[in-house]
C-alpha positions as CSV (number, residue, x, y, z in Angstrom):
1,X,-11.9,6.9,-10.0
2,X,-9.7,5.1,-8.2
3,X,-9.6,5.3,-4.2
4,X,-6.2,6.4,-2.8
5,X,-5.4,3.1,-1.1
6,X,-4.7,2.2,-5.2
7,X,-2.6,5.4,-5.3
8,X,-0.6,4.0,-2.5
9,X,-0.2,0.5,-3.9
10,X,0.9,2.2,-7.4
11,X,3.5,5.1,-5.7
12,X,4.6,1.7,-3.6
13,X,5.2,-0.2,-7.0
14,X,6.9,2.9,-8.8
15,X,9.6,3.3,-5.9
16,X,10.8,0.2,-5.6
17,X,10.6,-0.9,-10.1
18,X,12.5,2.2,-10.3
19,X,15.4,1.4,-8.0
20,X,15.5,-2.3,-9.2
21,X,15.7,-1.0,-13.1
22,X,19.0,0.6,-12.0
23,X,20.7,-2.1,-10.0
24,X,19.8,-4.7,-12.4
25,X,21.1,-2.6,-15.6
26,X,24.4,-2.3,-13.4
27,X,24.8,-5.7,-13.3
28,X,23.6,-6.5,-17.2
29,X,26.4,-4.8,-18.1
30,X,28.8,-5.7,-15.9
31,X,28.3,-9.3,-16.3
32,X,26.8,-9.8,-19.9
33,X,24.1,-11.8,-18.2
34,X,21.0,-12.2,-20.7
35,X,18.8,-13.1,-18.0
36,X,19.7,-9.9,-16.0
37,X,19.1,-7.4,-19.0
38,X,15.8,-9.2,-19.4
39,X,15.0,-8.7,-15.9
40,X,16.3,-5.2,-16.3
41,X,14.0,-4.2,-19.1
42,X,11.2,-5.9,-17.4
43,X,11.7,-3.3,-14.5
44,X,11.7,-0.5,-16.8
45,X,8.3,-1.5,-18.3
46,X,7.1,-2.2,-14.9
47,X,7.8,1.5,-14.2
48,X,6.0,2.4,-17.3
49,X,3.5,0.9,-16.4
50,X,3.2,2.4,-13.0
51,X,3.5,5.8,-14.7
52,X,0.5,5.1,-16.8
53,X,-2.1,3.9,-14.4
54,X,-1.1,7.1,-12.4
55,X,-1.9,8.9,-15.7
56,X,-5.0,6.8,-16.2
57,X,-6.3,7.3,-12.3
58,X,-5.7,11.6,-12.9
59,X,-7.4,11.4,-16.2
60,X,-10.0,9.6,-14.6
61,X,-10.8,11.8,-12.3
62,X,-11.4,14.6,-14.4
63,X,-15.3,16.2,-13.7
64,X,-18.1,15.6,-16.5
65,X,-18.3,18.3,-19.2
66,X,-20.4,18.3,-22.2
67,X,-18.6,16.3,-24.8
68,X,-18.0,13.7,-21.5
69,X,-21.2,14.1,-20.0
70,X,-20.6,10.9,-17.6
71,X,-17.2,12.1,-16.9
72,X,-13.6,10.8,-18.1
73,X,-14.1,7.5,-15.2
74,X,-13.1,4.9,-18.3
75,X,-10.2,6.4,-19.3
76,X,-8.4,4.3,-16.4
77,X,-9.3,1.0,-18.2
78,X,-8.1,2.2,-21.2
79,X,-4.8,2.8,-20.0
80,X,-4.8,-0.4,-18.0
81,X,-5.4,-2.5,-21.1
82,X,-2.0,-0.2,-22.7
83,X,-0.2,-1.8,-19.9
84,X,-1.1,-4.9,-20.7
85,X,-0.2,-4.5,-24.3
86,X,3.0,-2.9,-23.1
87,X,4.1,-5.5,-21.0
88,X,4.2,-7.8,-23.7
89,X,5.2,-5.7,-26.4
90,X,7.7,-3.9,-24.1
91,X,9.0,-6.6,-21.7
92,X,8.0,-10.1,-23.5
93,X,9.4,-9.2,-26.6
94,X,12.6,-8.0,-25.8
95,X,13.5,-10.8,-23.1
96,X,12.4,-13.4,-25.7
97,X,14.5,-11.5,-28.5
98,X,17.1,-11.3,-26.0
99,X,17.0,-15.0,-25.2
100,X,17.1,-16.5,-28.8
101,X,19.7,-14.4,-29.5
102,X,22.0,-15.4,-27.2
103,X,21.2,-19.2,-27.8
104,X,22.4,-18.6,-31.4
105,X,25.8,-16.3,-29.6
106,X,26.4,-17.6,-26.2
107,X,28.8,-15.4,-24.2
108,X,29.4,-16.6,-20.7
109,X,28.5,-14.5,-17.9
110,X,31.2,-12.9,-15.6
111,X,31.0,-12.6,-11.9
112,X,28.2,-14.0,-11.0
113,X,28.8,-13.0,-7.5
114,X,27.3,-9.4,-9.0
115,X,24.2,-10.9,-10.4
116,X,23.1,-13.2,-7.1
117,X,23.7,-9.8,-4.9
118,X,21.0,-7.5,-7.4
119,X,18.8,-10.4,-7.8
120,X,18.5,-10.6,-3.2
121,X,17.8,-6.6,-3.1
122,X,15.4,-6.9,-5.6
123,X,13.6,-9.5,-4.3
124,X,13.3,-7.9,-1.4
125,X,11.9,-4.7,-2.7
126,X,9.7,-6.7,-5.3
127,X,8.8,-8.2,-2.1
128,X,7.5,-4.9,-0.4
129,X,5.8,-4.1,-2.9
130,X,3.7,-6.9,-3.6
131,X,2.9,-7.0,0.0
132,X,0.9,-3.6,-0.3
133,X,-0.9,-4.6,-3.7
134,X,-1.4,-8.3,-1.7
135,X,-2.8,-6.8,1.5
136,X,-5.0,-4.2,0.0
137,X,-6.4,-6.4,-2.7
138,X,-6.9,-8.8,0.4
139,X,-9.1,-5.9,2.2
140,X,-11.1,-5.6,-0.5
141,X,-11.9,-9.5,-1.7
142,X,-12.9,-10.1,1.8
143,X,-14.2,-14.3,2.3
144,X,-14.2,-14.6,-1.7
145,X,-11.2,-16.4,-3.3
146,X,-8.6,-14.4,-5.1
147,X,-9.9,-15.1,-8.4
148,X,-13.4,-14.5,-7.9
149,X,-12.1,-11.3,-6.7
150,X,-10.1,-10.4,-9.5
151,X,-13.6,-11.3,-12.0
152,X,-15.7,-9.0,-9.6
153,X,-12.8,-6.1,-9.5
154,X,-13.9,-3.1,-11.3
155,X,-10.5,-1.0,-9.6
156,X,-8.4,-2.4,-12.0
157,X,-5.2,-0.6,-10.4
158,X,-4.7,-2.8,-7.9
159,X,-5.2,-6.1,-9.4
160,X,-2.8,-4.9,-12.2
161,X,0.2,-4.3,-10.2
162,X,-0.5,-7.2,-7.7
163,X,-0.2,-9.4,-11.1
164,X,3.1,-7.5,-12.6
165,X,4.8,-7.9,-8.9
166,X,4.1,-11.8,-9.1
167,X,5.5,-12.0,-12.0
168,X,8.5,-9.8,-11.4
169,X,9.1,-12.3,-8.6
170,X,8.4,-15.0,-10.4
171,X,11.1,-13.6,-13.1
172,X,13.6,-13.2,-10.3
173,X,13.0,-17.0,-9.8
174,X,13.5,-18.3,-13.1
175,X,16.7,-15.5,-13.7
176,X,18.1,-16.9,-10.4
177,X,18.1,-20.5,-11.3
178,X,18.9,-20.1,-15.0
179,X,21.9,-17.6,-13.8
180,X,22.9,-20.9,-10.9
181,X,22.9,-23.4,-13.4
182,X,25.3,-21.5,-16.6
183,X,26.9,-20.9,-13.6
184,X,27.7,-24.4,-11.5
185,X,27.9,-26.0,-15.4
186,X,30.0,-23.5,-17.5
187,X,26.9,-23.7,-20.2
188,X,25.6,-19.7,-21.1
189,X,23.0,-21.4,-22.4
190,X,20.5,-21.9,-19.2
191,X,20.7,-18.1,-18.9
192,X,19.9,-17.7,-22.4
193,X,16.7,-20.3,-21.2
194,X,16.2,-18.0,-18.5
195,X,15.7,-15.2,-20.5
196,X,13.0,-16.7,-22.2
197,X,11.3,-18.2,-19.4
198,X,10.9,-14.6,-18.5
199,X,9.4,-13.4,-21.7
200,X,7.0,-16.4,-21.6
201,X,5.8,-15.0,-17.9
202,X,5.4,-11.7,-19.2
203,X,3.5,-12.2,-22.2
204,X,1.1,-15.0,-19.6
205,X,0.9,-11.6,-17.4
206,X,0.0,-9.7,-20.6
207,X,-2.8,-12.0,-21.7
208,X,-4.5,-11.9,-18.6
209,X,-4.5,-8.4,-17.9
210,X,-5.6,-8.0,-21.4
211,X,-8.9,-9.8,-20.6
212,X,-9.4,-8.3,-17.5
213,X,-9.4,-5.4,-18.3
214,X,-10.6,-5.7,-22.1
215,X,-14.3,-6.5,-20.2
216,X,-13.8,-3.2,-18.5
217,X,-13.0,-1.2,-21.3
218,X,-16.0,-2.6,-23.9
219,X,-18.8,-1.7,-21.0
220,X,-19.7,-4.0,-18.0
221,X,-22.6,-4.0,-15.9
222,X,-22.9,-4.0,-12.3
223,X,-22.1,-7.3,-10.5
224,X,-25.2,-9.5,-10.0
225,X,-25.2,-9.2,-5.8
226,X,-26.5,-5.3,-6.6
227,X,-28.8,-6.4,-9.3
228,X,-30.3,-8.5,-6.9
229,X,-30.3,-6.4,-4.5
230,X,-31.8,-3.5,-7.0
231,X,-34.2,-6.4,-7.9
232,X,-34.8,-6.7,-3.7
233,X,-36.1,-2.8,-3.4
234,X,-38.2,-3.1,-6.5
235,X,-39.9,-6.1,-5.0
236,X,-40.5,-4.4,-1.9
237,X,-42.5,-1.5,-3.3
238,X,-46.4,-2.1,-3.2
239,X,-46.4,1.0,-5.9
240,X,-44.5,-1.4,-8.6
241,X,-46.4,-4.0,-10.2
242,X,-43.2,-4.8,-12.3
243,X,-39.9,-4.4,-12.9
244,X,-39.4,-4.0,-16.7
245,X,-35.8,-3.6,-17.2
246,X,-32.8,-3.1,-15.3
247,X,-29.4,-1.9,-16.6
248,X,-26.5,-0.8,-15.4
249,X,-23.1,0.1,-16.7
250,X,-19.6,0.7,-14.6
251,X,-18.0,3.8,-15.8
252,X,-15.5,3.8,-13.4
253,X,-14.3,1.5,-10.6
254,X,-16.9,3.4,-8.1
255,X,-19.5,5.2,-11.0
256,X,-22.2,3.2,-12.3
257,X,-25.3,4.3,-14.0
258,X,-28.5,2.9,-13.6
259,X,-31.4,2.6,-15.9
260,X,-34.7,1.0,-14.9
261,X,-37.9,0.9,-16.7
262,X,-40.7,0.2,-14.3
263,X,-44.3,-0.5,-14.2
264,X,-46.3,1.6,-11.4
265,X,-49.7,0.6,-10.0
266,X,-52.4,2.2,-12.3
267,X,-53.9,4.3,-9.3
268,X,-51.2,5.9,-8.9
269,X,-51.1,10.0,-9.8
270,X,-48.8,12.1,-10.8
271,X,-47.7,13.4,-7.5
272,X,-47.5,9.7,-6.4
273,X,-45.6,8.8,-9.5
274,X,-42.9,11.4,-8.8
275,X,-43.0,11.3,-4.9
276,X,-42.0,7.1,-5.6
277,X,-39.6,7.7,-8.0
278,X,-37.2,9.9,-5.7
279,X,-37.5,7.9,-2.9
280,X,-36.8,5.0,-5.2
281,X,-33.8,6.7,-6.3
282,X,-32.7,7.9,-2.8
283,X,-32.8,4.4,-1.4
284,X,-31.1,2.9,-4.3
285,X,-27.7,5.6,-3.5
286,X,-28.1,4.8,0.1
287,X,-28.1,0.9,-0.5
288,X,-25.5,1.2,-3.2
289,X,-23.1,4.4,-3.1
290,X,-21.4,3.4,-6.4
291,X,-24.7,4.1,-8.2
292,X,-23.8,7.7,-8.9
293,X,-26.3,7.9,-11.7
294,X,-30.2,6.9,-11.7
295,X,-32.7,7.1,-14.7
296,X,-35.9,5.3,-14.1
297,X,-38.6,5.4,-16.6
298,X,-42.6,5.1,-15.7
299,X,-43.8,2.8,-18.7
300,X,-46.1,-0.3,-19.0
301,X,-44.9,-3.6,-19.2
302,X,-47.3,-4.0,-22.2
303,X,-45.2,-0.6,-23.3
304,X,-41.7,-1.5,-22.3
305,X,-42.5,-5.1,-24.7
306,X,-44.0,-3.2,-27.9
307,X,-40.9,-1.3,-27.6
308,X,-38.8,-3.5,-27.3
309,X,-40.5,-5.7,-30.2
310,X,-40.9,-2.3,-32.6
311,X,-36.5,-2.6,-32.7
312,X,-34.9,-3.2,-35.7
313,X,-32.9,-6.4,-35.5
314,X,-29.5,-6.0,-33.7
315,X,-30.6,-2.6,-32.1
316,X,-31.7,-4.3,-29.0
């Protein structure tokens, strides 16, 4: 599940898209700005979307049960890749609609005064909340780069609403200029532009969350540093002669199950054999606390490979 530092980035998000929606709906209607409505709906997704990865991060923290037996820990990358969906289905499609439609029906906007005024507060709370997804994501990517961070993610909560809050500040950009220039050159049409630069930002946003988090959702393994490191305690044991197999799948951000099949010395008994396994195991948890689940099989690499060559074709 998600850790509550996400929760905080999320709740931060929520406040702040939910406010903005408000003002910038005020001002849509009081001026007949395209650009403004299309900022307004893409406030209102935004909240959506907050509201769903809340839904996703409950859902997901839901204990195993029997037709769940590794617990409910995906469900928050299925609602992750919704947003996604929802951001362009919901907010690109309707800024884009609204855009075209008024470069085919200009109508000038009024008082512009009202639009600069919404656009400065919600910058500032778009702002805000950016910071908190920025610095938290920043905690947590550590030396590595921002997008080598955002590959290696398996939280997808926080990288989701540090990428809607660029992009609802980016859209604040591109509303603010198209809104200056119908403005300083009596031609609706820039905001019209506006409007679809807007839509082209979200459904950019859209597309990437999408494969983010479409990686997620299909089954990913571990990231190779713990494989190695996995790879690291297996060498180490003088009771393994090989390492046969090693998978490992992320259920959740911080759940991933491990399956090894391994190849013990052949002097080894049965009280050995079981004795090496649980300390295997109990090392393995220490080293690496998101390993919640460990299955290792005894079996010969001579074994593991008749196996393995006894599969049908495209059940391995």
């Amino acid at each position: 599940m998600a850790n509550p530092a996400s929760r905080r980035v999320i709740y931060a998000a929520l406040a702040g898209n939910t406010l903005i929606a408000v003002t910038k709906f005020g001002a849509a209607i009081f001026t007949g700005s395209s650009a403004m409505l299309s900022e307004a709906v893409h406030s209102v997704v935004d909240t959506g979307n907050q509201m769903l990865l809340l839904y996703g991060v409950k859902r997901a923290a839901k204990p195993a049960d029997s037709l769940h037996p590794f617990g409910y820990g995906m469900e928050l990358y299925f609602w992750t890749f919704v947003v996604a969906i929802l951001i362009f289905a919901g907010g690109s499609a309707v800024s884009l609609y609204e855009g075209f439609h008024k470069l085919t029906d200009p109508v000038p906007v009024a008082d512009s005064t009202v639009n600069y005024v919404v656009l400065g507060i919600a910058f500032m709370f778009e702002a805000f909340a950016w910071g908190v997804a920025f610095n938290e994501f920043r905690r947590l990517k550590g030396k590595r780069s921002l997008i080598d961070e955002v590959r290696r993610s398996k939280d997808p909560t926080v990288f989701t609403v540090l990428f809607e809050d660029s992009a609802a500040i980016l859209g604040l950009l591109v509303a603010f200029l198209g809104i200056l220039a119908a403005d300083m050159t009596g031609n609706p049409a820039f905001d019209a532009y506006a409007s679809i630069g807007i839509g082209v930002i979200l459904a950019g946003t859209a597309v990437l969350l999408a494969y983010e988090s479409k990686g997620l959702l299909i089954g990913e393994g571990a990231h190779p540093e713990v494989v190695r490191g996995i790879e690291r305690i297996l060498a180490a044991d003088t009771r393994i002669m090989h390492a046969n197999e090693i998978l490992t799948l992320h259920f959740g951000p911080a759940d991933v199950l491990l399956n090894l099949s391994i190849d013990f010395i052949s002097e080894i008994d049965a009280d050995s054999l079981e004795a090496a396994i649980s300390e295997l195991e109990a090392r393995i948890r220490q080293d690496y606390p998101q390993i919640t689940r460990v299955f290792i099989e005894a079996q010969s690499r001579r074994g593991h490979q008749r196996a393995l060559g006894a599969m049908e074709p495209g059940e391995g």
